[in-house]
Biopython code that builds the backbone (N, CA, C, O; Angstrom):
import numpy as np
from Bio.PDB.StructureBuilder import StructureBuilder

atoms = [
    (1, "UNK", "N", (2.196, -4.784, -16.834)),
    (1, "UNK", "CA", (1.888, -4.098, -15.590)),
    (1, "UNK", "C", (0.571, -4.642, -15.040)),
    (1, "UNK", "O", (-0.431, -4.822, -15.731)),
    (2, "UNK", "N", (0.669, -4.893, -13.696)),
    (2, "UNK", "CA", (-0.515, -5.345, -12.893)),
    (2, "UNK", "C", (-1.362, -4.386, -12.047)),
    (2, "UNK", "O", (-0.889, -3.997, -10.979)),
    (3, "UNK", "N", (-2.868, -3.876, -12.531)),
    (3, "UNK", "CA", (-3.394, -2.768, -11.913)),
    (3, "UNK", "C", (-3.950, -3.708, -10.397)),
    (3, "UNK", "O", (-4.421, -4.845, -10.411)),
    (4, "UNK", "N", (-3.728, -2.860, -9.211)),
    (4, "UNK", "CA", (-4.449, -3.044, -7.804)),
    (4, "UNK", "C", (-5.522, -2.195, -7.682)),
    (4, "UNK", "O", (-5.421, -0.989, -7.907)),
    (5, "UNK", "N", (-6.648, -2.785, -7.307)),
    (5, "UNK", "CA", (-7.460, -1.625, -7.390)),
    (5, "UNK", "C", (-7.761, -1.520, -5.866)),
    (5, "UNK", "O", (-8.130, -2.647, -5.535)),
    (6, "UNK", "N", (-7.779, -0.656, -4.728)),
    (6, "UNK", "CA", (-8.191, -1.039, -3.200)),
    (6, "UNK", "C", (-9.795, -1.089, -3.306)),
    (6, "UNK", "O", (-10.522, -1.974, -2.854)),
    (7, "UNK", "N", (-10.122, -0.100, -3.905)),
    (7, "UNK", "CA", (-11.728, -0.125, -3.922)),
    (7, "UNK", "C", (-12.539, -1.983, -4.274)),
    (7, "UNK", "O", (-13.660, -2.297, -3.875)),
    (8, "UNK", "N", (-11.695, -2.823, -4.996)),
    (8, "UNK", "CA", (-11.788, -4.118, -5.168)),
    (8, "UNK", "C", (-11.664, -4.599, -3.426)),
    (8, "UNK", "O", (-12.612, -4.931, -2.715)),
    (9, "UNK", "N", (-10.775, -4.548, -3.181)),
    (9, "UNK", "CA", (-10.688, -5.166, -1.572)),
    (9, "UNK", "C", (-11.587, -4.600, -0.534)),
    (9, "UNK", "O", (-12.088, -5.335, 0.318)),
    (10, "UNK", "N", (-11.786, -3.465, -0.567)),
    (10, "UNK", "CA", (-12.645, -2.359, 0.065)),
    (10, "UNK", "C", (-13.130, -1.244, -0.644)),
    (10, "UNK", "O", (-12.387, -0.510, -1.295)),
    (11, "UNK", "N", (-14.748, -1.037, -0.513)),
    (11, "UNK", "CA", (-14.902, 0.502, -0.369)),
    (11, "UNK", "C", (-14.460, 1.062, 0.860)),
    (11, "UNK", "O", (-14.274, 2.272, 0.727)),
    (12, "UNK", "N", (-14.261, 0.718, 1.808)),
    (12, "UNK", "CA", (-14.185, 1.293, 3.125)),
    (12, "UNK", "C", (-12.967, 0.488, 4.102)),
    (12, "UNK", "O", (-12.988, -0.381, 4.973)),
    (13, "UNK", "N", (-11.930, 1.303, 3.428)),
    (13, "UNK", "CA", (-10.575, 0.650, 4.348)),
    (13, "UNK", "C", (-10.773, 1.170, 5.441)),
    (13, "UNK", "O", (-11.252, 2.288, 5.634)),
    (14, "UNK", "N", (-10.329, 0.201, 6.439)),
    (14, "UNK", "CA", (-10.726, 0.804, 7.806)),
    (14, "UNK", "C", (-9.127, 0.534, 8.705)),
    (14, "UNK", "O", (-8.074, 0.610, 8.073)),
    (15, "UNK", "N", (-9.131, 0.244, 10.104)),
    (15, "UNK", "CA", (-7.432, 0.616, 11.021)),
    (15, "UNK", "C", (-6.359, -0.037, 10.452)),
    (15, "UNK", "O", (-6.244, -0.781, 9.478)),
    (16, "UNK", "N", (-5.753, 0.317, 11.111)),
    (16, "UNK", "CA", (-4.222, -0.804, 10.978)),
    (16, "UNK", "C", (-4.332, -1.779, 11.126)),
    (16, "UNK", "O", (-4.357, -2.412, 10.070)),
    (17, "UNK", "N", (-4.468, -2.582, 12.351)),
    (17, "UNK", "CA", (-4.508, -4.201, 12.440)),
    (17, "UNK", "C", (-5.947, -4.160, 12.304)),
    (17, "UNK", "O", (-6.709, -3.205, 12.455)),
    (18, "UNK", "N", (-6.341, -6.119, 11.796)),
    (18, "UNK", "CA", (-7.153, -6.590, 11.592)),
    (18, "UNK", "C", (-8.056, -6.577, 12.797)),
    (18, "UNK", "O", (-9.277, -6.434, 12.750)),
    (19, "UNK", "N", (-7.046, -6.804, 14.303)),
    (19, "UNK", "CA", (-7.923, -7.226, 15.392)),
    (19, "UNK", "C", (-8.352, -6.112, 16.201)),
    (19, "UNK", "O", (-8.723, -6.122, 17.375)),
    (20, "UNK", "N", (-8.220, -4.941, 15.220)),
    (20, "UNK", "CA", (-8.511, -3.677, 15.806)),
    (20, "UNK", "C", (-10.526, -3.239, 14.880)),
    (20, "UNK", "O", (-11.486, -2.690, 15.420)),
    (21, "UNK", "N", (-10.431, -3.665, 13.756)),
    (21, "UNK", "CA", (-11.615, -3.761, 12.765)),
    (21, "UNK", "C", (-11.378, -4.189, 11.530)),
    (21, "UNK", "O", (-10.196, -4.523, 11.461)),
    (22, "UNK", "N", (-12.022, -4.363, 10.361)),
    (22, "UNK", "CA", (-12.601, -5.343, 9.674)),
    (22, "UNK", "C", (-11.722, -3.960, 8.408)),
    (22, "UNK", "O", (-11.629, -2.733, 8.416)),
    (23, "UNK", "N", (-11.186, -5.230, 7.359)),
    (23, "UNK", "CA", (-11.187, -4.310, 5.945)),
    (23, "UNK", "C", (-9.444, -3.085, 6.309)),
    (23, "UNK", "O", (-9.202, -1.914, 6.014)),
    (24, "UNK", "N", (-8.542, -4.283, 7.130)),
    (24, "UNK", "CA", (-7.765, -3.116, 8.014)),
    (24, "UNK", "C", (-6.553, -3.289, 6.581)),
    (24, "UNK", "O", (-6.488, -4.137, 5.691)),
    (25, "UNK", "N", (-5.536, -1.825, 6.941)),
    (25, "UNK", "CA", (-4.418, -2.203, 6.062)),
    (25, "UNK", "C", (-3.712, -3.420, 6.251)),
    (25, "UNK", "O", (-3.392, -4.035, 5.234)),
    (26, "UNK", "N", (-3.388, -3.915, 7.443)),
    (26, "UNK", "CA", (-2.988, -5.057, 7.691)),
    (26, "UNK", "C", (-3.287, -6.324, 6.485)),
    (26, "UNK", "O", (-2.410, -6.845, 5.797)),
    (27, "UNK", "N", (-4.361, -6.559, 6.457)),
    (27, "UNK", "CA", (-4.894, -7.604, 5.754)),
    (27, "UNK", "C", (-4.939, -7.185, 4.757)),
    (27, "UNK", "O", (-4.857, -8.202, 4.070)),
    (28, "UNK", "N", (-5.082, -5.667, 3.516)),
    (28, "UNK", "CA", (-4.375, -5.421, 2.330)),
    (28, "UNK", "C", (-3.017, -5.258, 1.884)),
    (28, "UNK", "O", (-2.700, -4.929, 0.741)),
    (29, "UNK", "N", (-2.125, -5.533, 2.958)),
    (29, "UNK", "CA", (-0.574, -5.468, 2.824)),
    (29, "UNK", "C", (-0.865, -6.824, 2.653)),
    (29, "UNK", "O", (-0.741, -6.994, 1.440)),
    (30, "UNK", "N", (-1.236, -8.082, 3.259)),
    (30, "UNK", "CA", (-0.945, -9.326, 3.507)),
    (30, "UNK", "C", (-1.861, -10.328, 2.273)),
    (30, "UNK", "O", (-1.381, -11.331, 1.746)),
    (31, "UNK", "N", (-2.757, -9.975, 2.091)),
    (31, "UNK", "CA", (-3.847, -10.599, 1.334)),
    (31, "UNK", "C", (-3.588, -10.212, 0.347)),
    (31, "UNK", "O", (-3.225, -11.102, -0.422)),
    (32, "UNK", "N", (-3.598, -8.512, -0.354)),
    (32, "UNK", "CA", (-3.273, -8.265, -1.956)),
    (32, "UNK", "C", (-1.961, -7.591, -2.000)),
    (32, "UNK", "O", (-1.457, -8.060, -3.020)),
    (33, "UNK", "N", (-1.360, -7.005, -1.636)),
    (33, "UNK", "CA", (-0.149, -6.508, -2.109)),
    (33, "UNK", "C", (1.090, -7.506, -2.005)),
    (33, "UNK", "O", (1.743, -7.671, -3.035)),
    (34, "UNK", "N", (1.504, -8.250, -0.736)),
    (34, "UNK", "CA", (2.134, -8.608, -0.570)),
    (34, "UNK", "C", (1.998, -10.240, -1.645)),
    (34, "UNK", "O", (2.857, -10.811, -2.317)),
    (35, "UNK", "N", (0.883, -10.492, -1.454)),
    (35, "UNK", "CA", (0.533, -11.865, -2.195)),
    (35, "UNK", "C", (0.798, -11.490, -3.365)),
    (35, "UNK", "O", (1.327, -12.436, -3.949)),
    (36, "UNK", "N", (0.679, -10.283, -4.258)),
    (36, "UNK", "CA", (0.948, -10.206, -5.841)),
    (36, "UNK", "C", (1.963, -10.008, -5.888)),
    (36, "UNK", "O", (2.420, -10.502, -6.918)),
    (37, "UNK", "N", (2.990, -9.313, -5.080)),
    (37, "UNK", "CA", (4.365, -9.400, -5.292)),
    (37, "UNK", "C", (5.297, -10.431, -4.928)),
    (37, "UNK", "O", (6.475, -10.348, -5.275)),
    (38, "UNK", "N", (4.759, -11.619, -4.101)),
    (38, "UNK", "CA", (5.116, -12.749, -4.350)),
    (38, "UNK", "C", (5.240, -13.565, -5.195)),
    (38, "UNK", "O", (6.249, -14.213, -5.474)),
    (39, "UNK", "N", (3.815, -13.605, -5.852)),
    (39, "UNK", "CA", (3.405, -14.255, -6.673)),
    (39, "UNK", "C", (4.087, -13.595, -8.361)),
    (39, "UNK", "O", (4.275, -14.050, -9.489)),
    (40, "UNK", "N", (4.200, -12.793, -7.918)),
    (40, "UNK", "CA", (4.384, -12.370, -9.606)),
    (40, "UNK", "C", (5.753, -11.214, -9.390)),
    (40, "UNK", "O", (5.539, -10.028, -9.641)),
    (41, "UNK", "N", (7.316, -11.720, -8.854)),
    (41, "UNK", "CA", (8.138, -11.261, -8.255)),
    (41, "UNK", "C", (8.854, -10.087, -9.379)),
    (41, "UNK", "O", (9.532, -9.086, -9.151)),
    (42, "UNK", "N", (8.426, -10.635, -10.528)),
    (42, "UNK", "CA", (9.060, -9.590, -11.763)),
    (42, "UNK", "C", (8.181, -8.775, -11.913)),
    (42, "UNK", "O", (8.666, -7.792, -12.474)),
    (43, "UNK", "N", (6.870, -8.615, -11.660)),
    (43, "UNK", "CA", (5.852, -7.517, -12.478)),
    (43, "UNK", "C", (6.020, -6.786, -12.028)),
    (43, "UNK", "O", (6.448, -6.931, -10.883)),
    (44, "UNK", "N", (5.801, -5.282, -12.614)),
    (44, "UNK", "CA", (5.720, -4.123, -12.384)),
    (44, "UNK", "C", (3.940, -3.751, -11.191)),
    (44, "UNK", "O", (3.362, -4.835, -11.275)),
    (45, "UNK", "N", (3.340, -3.127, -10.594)),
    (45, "UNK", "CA", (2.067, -2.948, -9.711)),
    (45, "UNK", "C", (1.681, -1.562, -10.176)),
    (45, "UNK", "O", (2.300, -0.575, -9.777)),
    (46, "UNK", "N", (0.899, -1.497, -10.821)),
    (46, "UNK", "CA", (0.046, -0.001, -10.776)),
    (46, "UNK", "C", (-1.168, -0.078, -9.347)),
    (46, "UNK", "O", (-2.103, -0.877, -9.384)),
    (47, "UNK", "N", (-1.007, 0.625, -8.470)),
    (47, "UNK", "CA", (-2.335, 0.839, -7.275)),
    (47, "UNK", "C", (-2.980, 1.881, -7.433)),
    (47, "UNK", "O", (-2.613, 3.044, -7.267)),
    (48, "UNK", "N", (-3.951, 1.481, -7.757)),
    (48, "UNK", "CA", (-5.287, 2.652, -7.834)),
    (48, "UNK", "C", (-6.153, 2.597, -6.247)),
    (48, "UNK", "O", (-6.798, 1.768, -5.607)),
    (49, "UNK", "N", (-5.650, 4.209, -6.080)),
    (49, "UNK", "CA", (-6.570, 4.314, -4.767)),
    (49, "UNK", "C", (-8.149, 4.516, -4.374)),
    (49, "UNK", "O", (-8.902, 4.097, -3.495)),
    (50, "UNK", "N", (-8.253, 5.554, -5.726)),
    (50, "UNK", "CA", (-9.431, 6.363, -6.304)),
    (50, "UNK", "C", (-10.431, 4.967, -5.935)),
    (50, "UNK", "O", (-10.014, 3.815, -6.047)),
    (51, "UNK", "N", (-11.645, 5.283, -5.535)),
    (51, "UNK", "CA", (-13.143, 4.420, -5.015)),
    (51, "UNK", "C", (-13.489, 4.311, -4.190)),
    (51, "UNK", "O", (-14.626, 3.866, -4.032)),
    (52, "UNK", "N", (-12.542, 4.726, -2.992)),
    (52, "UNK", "CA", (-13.255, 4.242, -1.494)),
    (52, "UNK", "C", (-13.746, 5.306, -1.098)),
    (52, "UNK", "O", (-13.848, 6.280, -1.845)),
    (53, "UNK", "N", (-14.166, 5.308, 0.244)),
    (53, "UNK", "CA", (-15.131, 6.264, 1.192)),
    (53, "UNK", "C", (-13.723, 7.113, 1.568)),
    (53, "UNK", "O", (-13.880, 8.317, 1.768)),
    (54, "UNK", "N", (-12.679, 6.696, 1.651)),
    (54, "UNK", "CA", (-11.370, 7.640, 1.952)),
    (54, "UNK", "C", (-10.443, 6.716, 2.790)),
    (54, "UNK", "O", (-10.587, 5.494, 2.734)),
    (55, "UNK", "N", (-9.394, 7.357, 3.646)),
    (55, "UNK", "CA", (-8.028, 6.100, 4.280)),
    (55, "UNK", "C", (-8.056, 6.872, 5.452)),
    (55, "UNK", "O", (-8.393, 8.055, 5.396)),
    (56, "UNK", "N", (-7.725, 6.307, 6.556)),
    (56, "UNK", "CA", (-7.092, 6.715, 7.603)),
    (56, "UNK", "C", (-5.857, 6.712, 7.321)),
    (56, "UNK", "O", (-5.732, 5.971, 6.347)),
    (57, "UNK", "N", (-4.533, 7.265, 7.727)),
    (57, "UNK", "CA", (-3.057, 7.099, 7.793)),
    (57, "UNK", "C", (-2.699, 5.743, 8.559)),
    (57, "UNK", "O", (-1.636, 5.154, 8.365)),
    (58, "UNK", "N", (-3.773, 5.261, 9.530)),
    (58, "UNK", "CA", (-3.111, 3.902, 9.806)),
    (58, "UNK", "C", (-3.438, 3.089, 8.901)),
    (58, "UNK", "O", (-2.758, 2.078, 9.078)),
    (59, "UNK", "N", (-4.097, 2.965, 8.036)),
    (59, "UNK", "CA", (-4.362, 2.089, 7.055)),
    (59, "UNK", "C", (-3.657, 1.767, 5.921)),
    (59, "UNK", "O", (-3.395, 0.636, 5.512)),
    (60, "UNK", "N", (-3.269, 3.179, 5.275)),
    (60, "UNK", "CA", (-2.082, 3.737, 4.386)),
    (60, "UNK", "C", (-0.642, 3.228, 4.754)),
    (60, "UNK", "O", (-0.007, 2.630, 3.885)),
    (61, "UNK", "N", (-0.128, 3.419, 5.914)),
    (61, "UNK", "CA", (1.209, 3.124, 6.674)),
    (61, "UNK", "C", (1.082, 2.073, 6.850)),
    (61, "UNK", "O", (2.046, 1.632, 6.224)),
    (62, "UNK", "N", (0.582, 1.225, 7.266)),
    (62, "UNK", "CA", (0.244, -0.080, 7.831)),
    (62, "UNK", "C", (0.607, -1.022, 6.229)),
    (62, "UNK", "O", (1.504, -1.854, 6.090)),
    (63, "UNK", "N", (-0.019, -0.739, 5.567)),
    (63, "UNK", "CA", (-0.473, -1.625, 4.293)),
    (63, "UNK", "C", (0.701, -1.271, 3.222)),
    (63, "UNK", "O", (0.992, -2.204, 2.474)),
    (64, "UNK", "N", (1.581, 0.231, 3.003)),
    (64, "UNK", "CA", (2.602, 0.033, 2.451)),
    (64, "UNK", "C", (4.126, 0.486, 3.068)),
    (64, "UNK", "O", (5.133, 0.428, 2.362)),
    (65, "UNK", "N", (4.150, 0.877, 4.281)),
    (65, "UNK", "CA", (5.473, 0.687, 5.263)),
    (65, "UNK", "C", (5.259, -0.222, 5.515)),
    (65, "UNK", "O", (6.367, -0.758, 5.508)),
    (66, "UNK", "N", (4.211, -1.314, 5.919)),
    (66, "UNK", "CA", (4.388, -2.435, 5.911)),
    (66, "UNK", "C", (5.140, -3.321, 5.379)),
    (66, "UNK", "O", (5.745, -4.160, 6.046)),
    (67, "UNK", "N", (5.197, -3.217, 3.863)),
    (67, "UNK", "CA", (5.238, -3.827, 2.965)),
    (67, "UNK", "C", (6.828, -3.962, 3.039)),
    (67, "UNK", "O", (7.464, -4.993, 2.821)),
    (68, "UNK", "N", (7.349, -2.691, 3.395)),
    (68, "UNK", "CA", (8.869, -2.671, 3.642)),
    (68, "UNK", "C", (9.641, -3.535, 4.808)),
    (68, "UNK", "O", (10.530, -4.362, 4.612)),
    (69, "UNK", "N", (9.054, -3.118, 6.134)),
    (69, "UNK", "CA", (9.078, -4.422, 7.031)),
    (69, "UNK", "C", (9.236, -5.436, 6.929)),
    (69, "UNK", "O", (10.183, -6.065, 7.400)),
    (70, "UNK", "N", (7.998, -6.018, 6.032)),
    (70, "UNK", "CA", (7.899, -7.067, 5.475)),
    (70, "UNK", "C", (9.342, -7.600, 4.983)),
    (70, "UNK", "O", (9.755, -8.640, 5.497)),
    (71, "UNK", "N", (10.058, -7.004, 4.104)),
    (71, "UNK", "CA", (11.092, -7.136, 3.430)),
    (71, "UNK", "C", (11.123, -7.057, 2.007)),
    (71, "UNK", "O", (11.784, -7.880, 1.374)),
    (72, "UNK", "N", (10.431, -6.087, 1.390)),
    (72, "UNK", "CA", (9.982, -5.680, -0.164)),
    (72, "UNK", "C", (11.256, -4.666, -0.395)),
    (72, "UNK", "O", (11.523, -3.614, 0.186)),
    (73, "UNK", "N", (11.913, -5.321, -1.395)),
    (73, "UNK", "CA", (12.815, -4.136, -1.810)),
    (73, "UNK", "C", (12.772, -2.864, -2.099)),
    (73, "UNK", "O", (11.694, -2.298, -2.283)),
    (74, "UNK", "N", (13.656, -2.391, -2.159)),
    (74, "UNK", "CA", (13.482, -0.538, -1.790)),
    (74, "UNK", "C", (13.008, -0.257, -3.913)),
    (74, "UNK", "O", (12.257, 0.470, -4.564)),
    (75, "UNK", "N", (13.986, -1.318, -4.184)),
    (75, "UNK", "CA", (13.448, -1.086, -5.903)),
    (75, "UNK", "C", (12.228, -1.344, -6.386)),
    (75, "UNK", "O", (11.642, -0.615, -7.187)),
    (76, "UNK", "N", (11.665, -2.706, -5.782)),
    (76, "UNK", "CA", (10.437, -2.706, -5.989)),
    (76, "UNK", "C", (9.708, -1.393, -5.239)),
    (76, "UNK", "O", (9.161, -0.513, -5.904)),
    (77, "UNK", "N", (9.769, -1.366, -3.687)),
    (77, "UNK", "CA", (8.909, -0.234, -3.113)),
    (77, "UNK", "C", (9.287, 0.950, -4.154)),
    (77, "UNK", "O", (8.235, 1.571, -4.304)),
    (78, "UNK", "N", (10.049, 1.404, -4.748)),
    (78, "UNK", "CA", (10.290, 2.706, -5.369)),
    (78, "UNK", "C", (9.208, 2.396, -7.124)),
    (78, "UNK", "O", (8.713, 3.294, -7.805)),
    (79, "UNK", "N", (9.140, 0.921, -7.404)),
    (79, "UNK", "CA", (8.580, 1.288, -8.725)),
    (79, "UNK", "C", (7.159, 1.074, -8.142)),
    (79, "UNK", "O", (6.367, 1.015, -9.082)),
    (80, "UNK", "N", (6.578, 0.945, -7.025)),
    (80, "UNK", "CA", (5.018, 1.172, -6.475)),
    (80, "UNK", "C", (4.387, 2.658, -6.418)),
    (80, "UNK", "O", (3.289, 3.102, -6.752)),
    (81, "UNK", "N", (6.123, 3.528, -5.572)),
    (81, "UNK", "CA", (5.626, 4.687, -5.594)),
    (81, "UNK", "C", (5.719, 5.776, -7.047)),
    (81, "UNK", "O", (5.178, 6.867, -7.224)),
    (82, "UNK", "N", (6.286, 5.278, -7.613)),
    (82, "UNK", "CA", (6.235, 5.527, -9.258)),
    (82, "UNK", "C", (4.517, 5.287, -9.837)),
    (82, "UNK", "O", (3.928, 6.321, -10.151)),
    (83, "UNK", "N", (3.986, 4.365, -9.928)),
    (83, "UNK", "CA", (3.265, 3.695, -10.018)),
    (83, "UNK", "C", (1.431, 3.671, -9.409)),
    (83, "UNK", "O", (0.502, 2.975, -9.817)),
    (84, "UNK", "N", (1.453, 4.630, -8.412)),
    (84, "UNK", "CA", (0.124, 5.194, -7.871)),
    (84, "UNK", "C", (-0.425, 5.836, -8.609)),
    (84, "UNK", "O", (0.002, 6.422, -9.604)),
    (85, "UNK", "N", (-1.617, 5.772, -8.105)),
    (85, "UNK", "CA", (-2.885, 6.503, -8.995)),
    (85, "UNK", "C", (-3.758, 7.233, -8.005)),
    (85, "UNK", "O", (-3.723, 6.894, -6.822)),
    (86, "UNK", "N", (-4.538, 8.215, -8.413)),
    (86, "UNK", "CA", (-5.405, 8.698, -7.818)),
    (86, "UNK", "C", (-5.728, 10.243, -8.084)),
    (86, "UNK", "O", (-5.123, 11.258, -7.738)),
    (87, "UNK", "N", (-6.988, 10.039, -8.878)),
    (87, "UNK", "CA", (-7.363, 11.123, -9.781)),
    (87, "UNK", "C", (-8.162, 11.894, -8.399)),
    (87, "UNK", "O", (-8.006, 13.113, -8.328)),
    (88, "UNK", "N", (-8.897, 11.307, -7.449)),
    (88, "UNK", "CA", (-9.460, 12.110, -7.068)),
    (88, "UNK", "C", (-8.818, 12.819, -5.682)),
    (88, "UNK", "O", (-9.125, 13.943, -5.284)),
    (89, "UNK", "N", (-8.167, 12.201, -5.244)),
    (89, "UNK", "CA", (-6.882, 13.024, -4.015)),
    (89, "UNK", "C", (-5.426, 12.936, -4.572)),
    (89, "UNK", "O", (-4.774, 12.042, -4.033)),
    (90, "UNK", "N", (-4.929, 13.474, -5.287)),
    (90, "UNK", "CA", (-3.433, 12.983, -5.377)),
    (90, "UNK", "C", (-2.787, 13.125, -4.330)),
    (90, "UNK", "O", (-2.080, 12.141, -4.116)),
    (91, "UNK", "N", (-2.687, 14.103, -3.386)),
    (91, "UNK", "CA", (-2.085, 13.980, -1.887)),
    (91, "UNK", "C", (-1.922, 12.550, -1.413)),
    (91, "UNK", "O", (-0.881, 12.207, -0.852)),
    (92, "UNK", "N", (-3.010, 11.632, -1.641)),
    (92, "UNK", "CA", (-2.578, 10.447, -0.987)),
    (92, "UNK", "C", (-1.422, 9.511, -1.609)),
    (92, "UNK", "O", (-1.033, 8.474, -1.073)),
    (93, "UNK", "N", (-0.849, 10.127, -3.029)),
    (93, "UNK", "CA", (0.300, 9.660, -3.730)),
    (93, "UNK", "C", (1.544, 10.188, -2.490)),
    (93, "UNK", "O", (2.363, 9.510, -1.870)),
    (94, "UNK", "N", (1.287, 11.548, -2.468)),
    (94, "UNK", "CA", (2.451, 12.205, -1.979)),
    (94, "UNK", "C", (2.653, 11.440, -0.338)),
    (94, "UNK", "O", (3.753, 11.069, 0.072)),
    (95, "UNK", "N", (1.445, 11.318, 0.406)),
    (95, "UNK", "CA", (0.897, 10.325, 1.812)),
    (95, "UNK", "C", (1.281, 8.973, 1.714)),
    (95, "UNK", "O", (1.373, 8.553, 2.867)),
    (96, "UNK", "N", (1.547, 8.095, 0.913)),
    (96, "UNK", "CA", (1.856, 7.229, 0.658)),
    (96, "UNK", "C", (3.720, 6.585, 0.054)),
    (96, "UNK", "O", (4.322, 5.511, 0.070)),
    (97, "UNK", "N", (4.014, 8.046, -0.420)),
    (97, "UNK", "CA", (5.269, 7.737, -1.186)),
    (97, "UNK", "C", (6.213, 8.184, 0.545)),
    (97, "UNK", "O", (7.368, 7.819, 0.768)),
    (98, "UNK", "N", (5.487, 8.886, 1.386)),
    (98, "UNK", "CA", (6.143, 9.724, 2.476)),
    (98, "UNK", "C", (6.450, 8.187, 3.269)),
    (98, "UNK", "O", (7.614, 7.791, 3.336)),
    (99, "UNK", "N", (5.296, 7.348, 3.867)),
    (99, "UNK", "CA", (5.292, 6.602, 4.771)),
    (99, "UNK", "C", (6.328, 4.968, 4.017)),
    (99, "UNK", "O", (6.806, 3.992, 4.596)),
    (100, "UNK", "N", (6.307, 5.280, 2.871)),
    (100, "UNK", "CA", (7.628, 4.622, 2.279)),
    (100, "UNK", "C", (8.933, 4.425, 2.354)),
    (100, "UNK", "O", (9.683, 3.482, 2.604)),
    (101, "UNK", "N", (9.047, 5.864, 1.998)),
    (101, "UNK", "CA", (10.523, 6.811, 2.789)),
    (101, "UNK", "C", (10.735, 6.484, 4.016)),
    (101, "UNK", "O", (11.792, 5.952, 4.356)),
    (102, "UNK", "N", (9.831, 6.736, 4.795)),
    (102, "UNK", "CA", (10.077, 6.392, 6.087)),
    (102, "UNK", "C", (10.296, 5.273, 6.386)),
    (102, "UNK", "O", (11.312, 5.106, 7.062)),
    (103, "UNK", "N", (9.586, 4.220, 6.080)),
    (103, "UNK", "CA", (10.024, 2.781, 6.551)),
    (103, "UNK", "C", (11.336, 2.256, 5.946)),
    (103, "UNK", "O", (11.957, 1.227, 6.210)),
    (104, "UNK", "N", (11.551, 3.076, 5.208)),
    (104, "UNK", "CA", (12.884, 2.799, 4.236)),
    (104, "UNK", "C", (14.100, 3.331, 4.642)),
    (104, "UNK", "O", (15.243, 2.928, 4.426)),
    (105, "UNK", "N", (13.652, 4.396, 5.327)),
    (105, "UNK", "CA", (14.808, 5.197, 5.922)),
    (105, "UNK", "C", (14.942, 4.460, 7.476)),
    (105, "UNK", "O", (16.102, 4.546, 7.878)),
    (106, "UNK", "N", (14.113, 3.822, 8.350)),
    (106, "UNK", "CA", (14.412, 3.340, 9.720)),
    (106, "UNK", "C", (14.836, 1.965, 9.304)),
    (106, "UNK", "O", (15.775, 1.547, 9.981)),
    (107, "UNK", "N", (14.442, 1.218, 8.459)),
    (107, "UNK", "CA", (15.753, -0.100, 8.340)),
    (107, "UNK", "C", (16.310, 0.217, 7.963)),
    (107, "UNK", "O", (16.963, -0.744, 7.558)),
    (108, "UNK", "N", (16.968, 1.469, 7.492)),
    (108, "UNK", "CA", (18.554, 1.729, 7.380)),
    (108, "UNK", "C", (19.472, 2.685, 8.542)),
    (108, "UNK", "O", (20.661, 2.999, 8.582)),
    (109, "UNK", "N", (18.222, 2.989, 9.502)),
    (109, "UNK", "CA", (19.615, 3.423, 10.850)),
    (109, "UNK", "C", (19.588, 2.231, 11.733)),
    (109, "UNK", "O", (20.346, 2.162, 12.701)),
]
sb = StructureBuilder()
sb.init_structure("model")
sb.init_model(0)
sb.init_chain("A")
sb.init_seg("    ")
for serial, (resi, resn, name, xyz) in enumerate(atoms, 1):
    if name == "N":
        sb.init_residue(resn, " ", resi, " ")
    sb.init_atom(name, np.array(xyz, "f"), 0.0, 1.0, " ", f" {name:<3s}", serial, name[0])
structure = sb.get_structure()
């Protein structure tokens, strides 16, 4: 298993797109998530959220509905949301597994 840590990429995730501000989900969907699941197409991803200053929801949505867009399987996306961490908000497990669903559920109508 491969731990993500966001607090490594950012203390301070900031918007959705990059060309909106600096440290955006955009560029952690594209730079670390998406690049390790390329790169390493069999591993399992543990993401640790716990370290930053906190998330906006565009940052959150952006960086893992993204990820679905993208074209990340619903099996992989399902062993990510298995796979979250976060001792100090767990809500953002439940915030995160939601905006999953969702991107998962509109490429399928």
């Amino acid at each position: 298993m491969k731990d993500i840590y966001v607090k490594n990429f950012s203390e301070f995730p900031g918007p959705r797109k990059e060309s909106i501000g600096p440290n955006s989900g955009e560029r952690f969907r594209d730079e670390v998530l998406y690049k390790a699941i390329k790169d390493l197409p069999n591993e399992t991803f543990r993401i640790h959220l716990d370290g930053t200053a906190g998330y906006g929801s565009s940052f959150l949505e952006e960086a893992f509905g993204g990820l679905v867009r993208l074209g990340v399987s619903e099996q992989t996306m399902r062993g990510i949301i298995d796979n979250l961490v976060s001792e100090e908000d767990p809500s953002l497990i439940v915030e995160v597994s939601e905006y999953i669903d969702d991107a998962i559920q509109a490429l399928k109508e």
